[in-house]
ZATI-432422 format. One record per residue: x, y, z of N, C-alpha, C in turn. Coordinates in steps of 0.05 Angstrom, whole numbers, plus 32768, in hexadecimal, padded with zeros to 4 digits. Each point is the difference from the previous one (the first is absolute). Layout:
<atoms>
XYZXYZXYZ ...
</atoms>
This chain:
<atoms>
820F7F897EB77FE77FFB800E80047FE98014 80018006801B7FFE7FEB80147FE67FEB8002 80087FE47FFA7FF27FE980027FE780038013 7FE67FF680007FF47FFB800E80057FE38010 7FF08002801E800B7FEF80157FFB7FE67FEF 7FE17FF27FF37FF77FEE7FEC801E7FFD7FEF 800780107FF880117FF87FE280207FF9800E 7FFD8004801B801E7FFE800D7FF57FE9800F 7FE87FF0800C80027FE380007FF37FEA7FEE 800380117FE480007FF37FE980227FF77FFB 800B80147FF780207FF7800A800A7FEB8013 7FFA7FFF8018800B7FFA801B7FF27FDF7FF4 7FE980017FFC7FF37FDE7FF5800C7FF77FE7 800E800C7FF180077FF57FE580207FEF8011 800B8012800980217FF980137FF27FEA8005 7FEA8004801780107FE680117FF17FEF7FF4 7FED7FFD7FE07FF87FEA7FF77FEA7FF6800D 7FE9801780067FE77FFF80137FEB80067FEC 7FEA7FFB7FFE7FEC80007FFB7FE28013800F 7FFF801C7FF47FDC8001800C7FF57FF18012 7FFA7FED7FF87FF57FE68006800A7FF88019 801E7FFF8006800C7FEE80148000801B8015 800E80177FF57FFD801C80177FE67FFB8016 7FE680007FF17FEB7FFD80097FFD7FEC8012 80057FE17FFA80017FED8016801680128013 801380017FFD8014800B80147FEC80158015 7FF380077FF67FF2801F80127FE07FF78005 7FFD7FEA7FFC7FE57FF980097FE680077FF6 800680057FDF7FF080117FF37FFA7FFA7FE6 7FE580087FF680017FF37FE2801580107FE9 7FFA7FEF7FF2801780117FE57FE8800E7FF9 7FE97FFE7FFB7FF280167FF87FFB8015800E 80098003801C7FFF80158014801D80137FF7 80127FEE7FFF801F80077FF77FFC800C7FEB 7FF97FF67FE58000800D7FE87FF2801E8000 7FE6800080137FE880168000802080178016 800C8001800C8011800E8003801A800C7FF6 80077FE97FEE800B800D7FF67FFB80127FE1 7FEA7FF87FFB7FEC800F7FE57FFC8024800C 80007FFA801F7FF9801B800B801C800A800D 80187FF47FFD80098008800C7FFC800B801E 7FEF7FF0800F7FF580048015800C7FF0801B 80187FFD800A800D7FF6800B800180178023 7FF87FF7801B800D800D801480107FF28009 800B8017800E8026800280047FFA7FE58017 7FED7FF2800A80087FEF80117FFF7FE47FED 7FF280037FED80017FE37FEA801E80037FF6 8008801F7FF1801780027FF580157FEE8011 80018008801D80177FF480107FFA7FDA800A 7FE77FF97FF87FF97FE4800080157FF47FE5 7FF380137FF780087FF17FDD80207FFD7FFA 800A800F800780218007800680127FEE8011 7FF57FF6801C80007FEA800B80047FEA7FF8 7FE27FFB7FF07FFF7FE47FF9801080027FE6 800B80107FF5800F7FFC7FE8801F7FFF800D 800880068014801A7FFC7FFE8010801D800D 7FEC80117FFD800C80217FFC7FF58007801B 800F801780007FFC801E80117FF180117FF6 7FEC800D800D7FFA80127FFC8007801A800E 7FFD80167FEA8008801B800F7FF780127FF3 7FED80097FF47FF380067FF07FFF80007FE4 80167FEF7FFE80097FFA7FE480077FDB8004 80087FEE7FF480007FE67FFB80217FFF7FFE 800A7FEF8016802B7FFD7FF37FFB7FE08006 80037FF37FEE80077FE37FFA80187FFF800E 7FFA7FEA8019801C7FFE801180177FF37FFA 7FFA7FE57FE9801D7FFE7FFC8018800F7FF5 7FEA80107FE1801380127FFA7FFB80218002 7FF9800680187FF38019800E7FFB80197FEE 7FF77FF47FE87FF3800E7FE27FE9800E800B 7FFA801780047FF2801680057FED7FFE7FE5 7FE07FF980017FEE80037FE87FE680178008 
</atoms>
């Protein structure tokens, strides 16, 4: 069963030792706005590629962590 986008930058935040909390400052946004998205899995593809960004990654419709170009 392929991961949802939520549960693949649940991953991507555990690596780089990020927090809900801190994603959200990063994106200008509450963590309670953050959390209410990812409960819905309700993410568009233009936040997806914000979020990817600010974490470090590429996006391509899928998430590859650039140092070690791990495809999630």
């Amino acid at each position: 069963m392929a991961l949802t986008y939520g549960e693949k930058i649940k991953i991507l935040l555990k690596r780089k030792g990020l927090t809900i909390t801190e994603l959200a400052e990063l994106l200008g946004t509450s963590r309670q706005n953050l959390s209410n998205k990812f409960a819905r899995d309700n993410f568009q593809e233009k936040e997806m590629i914000e979020i990817a960004q600010k974490l470090g990654c590429t996006y391509k419709g899928s998430v590859i962590i650039n140092e070690t170009q791990e495809e999630l």
